[in-house]
N, C-alpha and C positions, 0 to 999 in steps of 0.2 A: 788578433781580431776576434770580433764574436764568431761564434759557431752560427754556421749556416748548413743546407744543403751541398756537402762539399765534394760529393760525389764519391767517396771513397769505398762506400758500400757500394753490390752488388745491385745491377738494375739497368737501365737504360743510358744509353751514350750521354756522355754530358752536354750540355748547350753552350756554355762559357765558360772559356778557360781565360783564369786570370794570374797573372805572372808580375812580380817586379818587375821592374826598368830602372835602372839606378836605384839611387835610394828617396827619390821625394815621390815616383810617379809609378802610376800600376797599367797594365795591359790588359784591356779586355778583349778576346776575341770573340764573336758570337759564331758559334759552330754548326748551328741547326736552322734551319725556318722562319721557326717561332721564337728562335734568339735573336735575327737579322730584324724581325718584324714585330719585335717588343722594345729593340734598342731604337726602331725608325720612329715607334709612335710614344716612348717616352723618354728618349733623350738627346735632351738638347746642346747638339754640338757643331760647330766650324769645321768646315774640311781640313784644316789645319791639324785641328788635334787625331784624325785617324792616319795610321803609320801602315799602310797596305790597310788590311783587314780590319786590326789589331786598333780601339778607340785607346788614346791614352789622357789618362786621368791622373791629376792631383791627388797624392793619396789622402785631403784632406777629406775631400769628397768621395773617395771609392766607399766610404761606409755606407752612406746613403745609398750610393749604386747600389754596392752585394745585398741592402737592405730589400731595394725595388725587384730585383731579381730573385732573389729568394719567395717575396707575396705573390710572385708572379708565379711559382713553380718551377722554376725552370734551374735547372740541375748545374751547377758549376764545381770548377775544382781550384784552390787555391796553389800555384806553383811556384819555384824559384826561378 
């Protein structure tokens, strides 16, 4: 995937951690605040696609997500 903010440097807690789920779909969890209340006002999703916490995405579309989450500032780490 492109590079983003991926939290690997040193600095502040990350806000979203994002994880495969099989192989088509990604897990976003928002961890902070200001991840819960950036996911509320800009993205649009069915109570269906959140699994607990964790919003799960098509990974056709997770580029555009890490895209809006990255301009947004907010610190993520890409996981297995």
């Amino acid at each position: 995937m492109t590079n983003f903010h991926t939290g690997r440097d040193s600095g502040p807690a990350l806000d979203v951690e994002v994880t495969g789920f099989g192989e088509s779909v990604l897990r976003f969890v928002p961890l902070t605040d200001a991840a819960r209340d950036w996911f509320e006002d800009n993205v649009e999703s069915e109570s269906w696609q959140w699994l607990g916490r964790a919003l799960v995405v098509d990974h056709r579309l997770a580029v555009d997500l890490l895209r809006g989450i990255d301009a947004a500032g907010l610190r993520f780490q890409e996981g297995q």
